[in-house]
C-alpha positions in Angstrom: -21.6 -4.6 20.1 -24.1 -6.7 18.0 -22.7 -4.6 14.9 -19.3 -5.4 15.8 -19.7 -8.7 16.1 -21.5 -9.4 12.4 -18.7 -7.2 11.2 -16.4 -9.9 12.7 -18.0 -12.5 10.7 -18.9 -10.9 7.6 -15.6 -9.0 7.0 -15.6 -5.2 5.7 -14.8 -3.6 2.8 -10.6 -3.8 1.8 -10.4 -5.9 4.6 -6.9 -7.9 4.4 -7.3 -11.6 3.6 -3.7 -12.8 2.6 -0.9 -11.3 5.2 1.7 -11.0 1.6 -1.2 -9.0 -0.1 -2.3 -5.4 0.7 -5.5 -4.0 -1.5 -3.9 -0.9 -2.8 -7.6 0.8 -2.3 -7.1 0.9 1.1 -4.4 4.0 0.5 -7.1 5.7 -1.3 -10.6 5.0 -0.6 -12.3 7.4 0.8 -15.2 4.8 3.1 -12.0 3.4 4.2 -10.4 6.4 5.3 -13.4 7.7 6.9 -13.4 4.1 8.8 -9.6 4.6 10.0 -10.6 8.5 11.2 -13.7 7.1 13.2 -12.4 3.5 14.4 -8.6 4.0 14.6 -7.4 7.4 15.4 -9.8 7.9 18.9 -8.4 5.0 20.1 -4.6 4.8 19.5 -1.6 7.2 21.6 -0.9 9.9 19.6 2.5 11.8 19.9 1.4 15.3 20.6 4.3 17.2 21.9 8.1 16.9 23.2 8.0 17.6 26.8 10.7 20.3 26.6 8.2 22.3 24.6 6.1 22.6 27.6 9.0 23.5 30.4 7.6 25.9 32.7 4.3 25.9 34.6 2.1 27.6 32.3 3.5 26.5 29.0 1.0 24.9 26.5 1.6 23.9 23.2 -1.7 22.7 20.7 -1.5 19.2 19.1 -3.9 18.6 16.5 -5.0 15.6 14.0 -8.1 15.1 11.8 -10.0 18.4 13.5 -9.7 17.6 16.7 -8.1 19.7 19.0 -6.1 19.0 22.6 -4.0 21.5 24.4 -1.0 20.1 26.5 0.0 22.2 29.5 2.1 22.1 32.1 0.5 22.2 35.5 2.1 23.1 38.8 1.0 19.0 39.7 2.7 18.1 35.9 1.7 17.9 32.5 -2.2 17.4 31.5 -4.4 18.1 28.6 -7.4 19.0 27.5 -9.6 19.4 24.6 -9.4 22.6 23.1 -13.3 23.4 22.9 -14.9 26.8 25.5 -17.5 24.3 27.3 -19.9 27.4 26.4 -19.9 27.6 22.5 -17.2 25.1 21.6 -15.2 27.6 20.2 -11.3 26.9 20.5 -9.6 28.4 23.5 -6.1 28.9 22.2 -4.7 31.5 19.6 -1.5 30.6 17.8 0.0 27.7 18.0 1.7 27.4 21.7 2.7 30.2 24.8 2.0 30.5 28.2 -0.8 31.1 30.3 -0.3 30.9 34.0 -1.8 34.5 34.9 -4.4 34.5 32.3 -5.3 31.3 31.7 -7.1 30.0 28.8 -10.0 33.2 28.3 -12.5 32.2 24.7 -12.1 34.8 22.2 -15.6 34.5 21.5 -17.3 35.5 24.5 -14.5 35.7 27.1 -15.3 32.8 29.2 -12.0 32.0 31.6 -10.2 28.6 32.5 -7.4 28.1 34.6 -4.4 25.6 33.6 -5.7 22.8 35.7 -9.0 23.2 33.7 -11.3 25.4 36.2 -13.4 27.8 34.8 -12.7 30.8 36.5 -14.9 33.1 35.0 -19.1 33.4 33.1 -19.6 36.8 31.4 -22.9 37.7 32.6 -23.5 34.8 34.7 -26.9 35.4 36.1 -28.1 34.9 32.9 -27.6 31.2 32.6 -29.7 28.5 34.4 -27.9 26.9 37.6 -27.2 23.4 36.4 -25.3 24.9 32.9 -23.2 26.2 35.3 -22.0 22.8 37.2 -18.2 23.3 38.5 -17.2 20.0 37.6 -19.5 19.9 34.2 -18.4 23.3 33.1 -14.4 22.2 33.5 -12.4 21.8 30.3 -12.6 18.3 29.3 -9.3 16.5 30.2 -7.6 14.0 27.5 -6.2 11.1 28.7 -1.7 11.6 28.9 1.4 9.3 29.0 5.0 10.5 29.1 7.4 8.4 27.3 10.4 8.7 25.7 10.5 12.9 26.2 7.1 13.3 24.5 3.5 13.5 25.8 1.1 11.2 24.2 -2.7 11.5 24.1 -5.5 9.0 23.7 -8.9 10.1 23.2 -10.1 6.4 24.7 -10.1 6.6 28.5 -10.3 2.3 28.4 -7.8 1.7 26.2 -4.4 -0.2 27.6 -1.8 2.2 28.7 0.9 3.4 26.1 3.4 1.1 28.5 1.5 -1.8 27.9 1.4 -1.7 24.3 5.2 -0.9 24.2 6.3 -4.0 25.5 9.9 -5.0 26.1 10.3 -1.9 23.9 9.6 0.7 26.5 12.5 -1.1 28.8 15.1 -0.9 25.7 14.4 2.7 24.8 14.2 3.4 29.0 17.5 2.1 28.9 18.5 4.0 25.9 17.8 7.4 27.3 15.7 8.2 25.0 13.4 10.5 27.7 16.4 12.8 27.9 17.1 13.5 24.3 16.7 17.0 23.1 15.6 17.7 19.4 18.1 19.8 17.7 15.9 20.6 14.8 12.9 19.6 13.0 11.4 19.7 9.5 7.9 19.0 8.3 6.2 18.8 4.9 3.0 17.9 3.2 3.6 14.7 0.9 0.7 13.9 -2.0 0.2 10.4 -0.5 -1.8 8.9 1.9 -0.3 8.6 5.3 0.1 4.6 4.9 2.4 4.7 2.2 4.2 7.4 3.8 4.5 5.3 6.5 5.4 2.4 5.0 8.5 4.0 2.8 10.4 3.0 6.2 9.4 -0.5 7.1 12.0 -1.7 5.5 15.8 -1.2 4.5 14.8 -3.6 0.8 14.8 0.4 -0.9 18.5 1.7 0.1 19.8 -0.3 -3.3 17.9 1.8 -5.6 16.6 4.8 -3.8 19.8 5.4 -1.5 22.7 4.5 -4.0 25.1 6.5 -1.9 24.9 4.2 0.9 24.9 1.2 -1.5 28.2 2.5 -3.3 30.2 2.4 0.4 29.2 -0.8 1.3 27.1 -3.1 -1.4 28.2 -6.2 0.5 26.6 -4.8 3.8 23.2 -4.0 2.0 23.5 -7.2 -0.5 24.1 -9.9 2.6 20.6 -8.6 4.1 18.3 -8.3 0.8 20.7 -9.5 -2.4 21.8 -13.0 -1.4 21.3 -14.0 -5.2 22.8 -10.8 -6.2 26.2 -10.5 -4.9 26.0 -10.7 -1.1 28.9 -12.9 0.4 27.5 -13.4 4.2 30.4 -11.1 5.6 29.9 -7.2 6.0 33.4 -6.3 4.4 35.0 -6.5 1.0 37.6 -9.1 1.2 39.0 -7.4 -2.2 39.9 -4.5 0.1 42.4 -4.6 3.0 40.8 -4.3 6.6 41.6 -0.7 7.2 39.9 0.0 4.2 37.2 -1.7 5.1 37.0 0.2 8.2 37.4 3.4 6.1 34.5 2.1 4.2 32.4 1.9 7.2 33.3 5.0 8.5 32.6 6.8 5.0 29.2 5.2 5.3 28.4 6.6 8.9 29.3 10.0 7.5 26.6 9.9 4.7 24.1 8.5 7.1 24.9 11.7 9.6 24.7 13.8 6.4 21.4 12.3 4.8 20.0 11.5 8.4 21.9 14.0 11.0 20.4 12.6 14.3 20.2 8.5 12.9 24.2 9.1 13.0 25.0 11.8 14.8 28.5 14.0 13.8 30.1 14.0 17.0 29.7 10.1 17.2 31.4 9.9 13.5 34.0 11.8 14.8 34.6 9.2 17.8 34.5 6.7 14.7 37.3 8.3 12.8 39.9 8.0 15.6 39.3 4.0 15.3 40.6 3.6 11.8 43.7 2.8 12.6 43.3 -0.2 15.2 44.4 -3.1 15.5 41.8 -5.9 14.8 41.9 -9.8 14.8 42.5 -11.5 11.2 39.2 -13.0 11.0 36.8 -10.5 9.1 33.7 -11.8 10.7 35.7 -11.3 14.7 37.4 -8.1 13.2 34.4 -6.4 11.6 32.3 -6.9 15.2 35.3 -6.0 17.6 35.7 -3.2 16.0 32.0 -1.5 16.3 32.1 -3.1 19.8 35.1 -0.2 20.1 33.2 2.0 18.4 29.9 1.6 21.0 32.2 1.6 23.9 34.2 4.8 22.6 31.1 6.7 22.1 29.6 6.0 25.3 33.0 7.0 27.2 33.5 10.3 25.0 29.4 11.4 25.2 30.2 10.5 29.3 32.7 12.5 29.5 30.8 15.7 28.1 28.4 14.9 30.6 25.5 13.7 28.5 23.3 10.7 29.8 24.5 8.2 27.4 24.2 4.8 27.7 26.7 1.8 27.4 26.4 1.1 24.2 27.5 -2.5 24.2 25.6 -3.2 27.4 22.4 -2.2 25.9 22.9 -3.9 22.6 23.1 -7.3 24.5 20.7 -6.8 27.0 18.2 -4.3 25.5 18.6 -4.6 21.8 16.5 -1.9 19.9 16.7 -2.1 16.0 17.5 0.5 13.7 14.6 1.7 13.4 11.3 0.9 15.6 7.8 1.6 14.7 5.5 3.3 17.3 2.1 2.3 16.3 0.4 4.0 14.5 2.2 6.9 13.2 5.6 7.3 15.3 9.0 6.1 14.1 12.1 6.2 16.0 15.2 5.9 14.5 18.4 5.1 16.6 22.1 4.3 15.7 24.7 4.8 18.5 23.7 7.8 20.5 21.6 9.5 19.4 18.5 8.9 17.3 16.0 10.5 14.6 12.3 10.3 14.8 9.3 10.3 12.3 5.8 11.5 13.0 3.4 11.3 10.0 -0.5 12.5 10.0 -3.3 11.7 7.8 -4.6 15.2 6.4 -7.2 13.1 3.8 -6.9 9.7 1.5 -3.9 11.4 -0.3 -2.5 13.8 1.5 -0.3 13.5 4.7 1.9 15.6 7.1 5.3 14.5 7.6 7.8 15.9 10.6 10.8 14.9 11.2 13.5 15.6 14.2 17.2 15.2 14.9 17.3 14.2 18.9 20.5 14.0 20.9 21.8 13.9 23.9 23.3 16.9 26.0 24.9 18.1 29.1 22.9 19.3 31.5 22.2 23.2 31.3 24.0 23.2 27.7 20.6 22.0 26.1 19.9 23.8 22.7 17.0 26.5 22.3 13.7 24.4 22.5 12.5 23.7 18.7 8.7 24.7 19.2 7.7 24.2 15.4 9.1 22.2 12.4 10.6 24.5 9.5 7.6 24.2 6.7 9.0 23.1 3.5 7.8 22.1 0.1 8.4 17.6 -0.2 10.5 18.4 -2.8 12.9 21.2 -1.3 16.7 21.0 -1.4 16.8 21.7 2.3 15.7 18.3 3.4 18.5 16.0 4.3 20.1 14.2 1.4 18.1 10.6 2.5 14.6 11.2 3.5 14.7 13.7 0.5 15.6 10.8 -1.6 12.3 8.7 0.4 10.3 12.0 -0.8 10.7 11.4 -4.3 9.6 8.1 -4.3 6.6 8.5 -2.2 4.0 10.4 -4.5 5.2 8.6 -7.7 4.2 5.2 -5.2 0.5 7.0 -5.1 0.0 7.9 -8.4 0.8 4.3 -9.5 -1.6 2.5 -7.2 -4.6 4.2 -9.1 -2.7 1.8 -12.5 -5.4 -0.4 -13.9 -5.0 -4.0 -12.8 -2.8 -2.9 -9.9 -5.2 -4.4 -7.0 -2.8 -5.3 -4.3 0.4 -4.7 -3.0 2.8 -8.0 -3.6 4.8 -8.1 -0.1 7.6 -10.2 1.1 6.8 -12.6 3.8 10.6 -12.6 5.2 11.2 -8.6 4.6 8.3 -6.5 4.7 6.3 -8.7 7.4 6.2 -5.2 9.6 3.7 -3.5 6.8 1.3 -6.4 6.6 1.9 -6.6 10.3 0.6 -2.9 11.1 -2.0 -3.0 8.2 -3.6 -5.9 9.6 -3.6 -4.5 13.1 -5.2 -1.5 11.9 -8.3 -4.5 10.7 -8.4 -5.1 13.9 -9.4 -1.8 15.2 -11.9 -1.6 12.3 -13.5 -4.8 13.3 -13.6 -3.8 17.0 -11.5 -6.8 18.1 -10.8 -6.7 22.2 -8.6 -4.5 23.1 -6.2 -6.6 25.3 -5.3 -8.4 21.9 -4.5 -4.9 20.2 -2.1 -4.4 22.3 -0.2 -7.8 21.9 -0.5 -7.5 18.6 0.8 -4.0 18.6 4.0 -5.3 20.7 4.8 -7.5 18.2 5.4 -4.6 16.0 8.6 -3.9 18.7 12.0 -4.7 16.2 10.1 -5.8 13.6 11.9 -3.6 10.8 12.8 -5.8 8.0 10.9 -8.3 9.6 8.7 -11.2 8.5 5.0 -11.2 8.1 3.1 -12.6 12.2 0.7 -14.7 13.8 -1.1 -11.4 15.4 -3.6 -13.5 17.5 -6.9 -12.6 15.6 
């Protein structure tokens, strides 16, 4: 505690000192990295799994990050987990990547020690050879890992004292309660390895200040959308419509631009809730663009919400949630989860750190369905290269920008990143939350900090407390 506390005072290497500047040697360092691996990742909730991968009592599924190990089971009392180490030689208990084990259990390939799924051994080869007290009931259990359920995933912490997941959620956890979001089913899911570290992976979706350049497709439908929010001095008019253009084809426009977002980003804007879109064209809307523009997606939410209703899925009222429970576009899970929402259905982001420059990027489409109509459970992402044609059209375009951002922050003279304070606050925000964890501030003011983070997308830069 004594070290902590000079490090407090003294600072630490690449440490953040102005909010609007990041040192770009904090996304390639390798003392820095080591310091996030050792002082961030054991004490943050990690996504590990989607709960429909572990159905049935018996069903385990590994979750791994920066060598360690956890396997998450599903128990006849529930879902728990446990580090993936035989409490005799350490060597890892599972073989493949997920399966079931309620007759066998968990046996070590090794020497063919036993565990049940609620962590019991049940089984010493040889055991008169050991001394009594190596073979403690409760010291020879697997170890468990600490487990929250939210949102249809199991999260793990490896720090039994940190503040539960729910806690440093917020108001969020209420908005994406209300959203449903535990009863989404992923439809698919991709994953890549991108040359980059996993902050500037990360950070490629902070912010909608990129769609201009790197999504010109969305740009083309609706500049005036995209220029009111970033190009004020470039075009933008205040008013989401194109008063050269007649209101219908304005709502065309729109439309058109939810059908490249459900093409680009499949589960962000799902089909079937373009489709609902499409049979709104033609309505009749007040005269006043502003009134005209927001009774019409007002339509739009409450048509969804009726048509996904009456399909039985558990969606939400759409208008009732955006007033009560607002959750933005897109909203950041510290430290490596993004979810991605638009009407009812959502896509989400999981990114790990595989070394300074290198990083593991998965990506699902999640919807809602009716009950027993639920698609076959997506146990794995489909491996491709960062660069393959099979990615969606938008987060391929992200791809391409990402290890051409890594490459340049090795340029000579290039020492920090330059951020806006009004629309990029949510990077300095999560960088500077991630100092905190390095200089061991309490952990009560971690997580209101990290709630902070909650519909901060295109955000500015915050008073975090410390």
């Amino acid at each position: 505690m004594v070290e902590a506390a000079e490090m407090t005072r003294a600072g630490f290497p690449l440490e953040i000192s102005d909010p609007e500047r990041i040192p770009t040697a904090r996304y390639y360092d390798a003392d820095f990295y080591r310091r996030e691996c050792e002082e961030l990742w054991p004490h943050v909730w990690q996504m590990a799994c989607r709960v429909e991968q572990v159905p049935e009592v018996g069903d385990w599924i590994e979750y791994s990050n920066l060598g360690k190990s956890v396997i998450i089971v599903r128990t006849k009392d529930g879902i728990s987990a446990y580090h993936n180490a035989c409490r005799h030689r350490g060597v890892p208990l599972t073989e493949g990547s997920h399966g079931n084990c309620k007759g066998k259990g968990f046996i070590c390939p090794f020497h063919g020690w036993r565990w049940n799924i609620e962590g019991k051994n049940t089984f010493v080869y040889g055991r008169h050879m050991f001394s009594e007290h190596q073979l403690d009931e409760q010291d020879l259990a697997l170890r468990p890992c600490r487990t929250e359920i939210e949102m249809g995933c199991v999260f793990i912490n490896f720090d039994d004292d940190a503040p539960s997941l729910r806690e440093q959620l917020g108001p969020l956890a209420v908005g994406l309660d209300a959203y449903n979001a535990d009863k989404m089913r992923a439809e698919w899911c991709f994953g890549t390895v991108l040359p980059a570290n996993w902050k500037v992976a990360m950070e490629a979706f902070m912010e909608g200040y990129h769609v201009m350049r790197t999504h010109p497709q969305l740009q083309q439908k609706v500049p005036i959308l995209y220029n009111m929010m970033y190009g004020m001095d470039t075009g933008g008019i205040g008013v989401p419509i194109n008063p050269n253009r007649s209101m219908k084809e304005n709502i065309v426009d729109q439309v058109d631009h939810m059908q490249l977002l459900s093409e680009g980003m499949a589960g962000m804007c799902h089909a079937k809730d373009v489709a609902v879109a499409r049979t709104l064209i033609d309505v009749e809307l007040p005269e006043d663009p502003q009134q005209a523009i927001m009774h019409w997606f007002g339509m739009v939410n409450h048509c969804v919400t009726q048509a996904g209703q009456a399909r039985g899925e558990p969606t939400p009222d759409l208008n009732k949630l955006a007033v009560e429970t607002p959750v933005k576009s897109v909203e950041f899970i510290f430290p490596n989860y993004f979810l991605l929402p638009f009407l009812s259905s959502m896509a989400a982001y999981r990114i790990r750190p595989l070394g300074p420059g290198s990083c593991m990027f998965e990506l699902w489409s999640l919807t809602h369905f009716p009950e027993g109509q639920e698609p076959p459970v997506v146990m794995e992402p489909v491996m491709l290269p960062y660069d393959s044609d099979q990615f969606p059209m938008i987060p391929r375009q992200d791809y391409s920008n990402i290890p051409l951002q890594q490459k340049g922050l090795h340029a000579e003279g290039f020492d920090f990143m330059r951020l806006s304070k009004v629309i990029e606050g949510l990077i300095s925000n999560y960088q500077r939350i991630i100092d905190g964890y390095i200089r061991h501030e309490p952990m009560d003011k971690l997580s209101a900090a990290t709630q902070k983070l909650a519909g901060n997308f295109d955000g500015p830069v915050l008073d975090l407390g410390f």
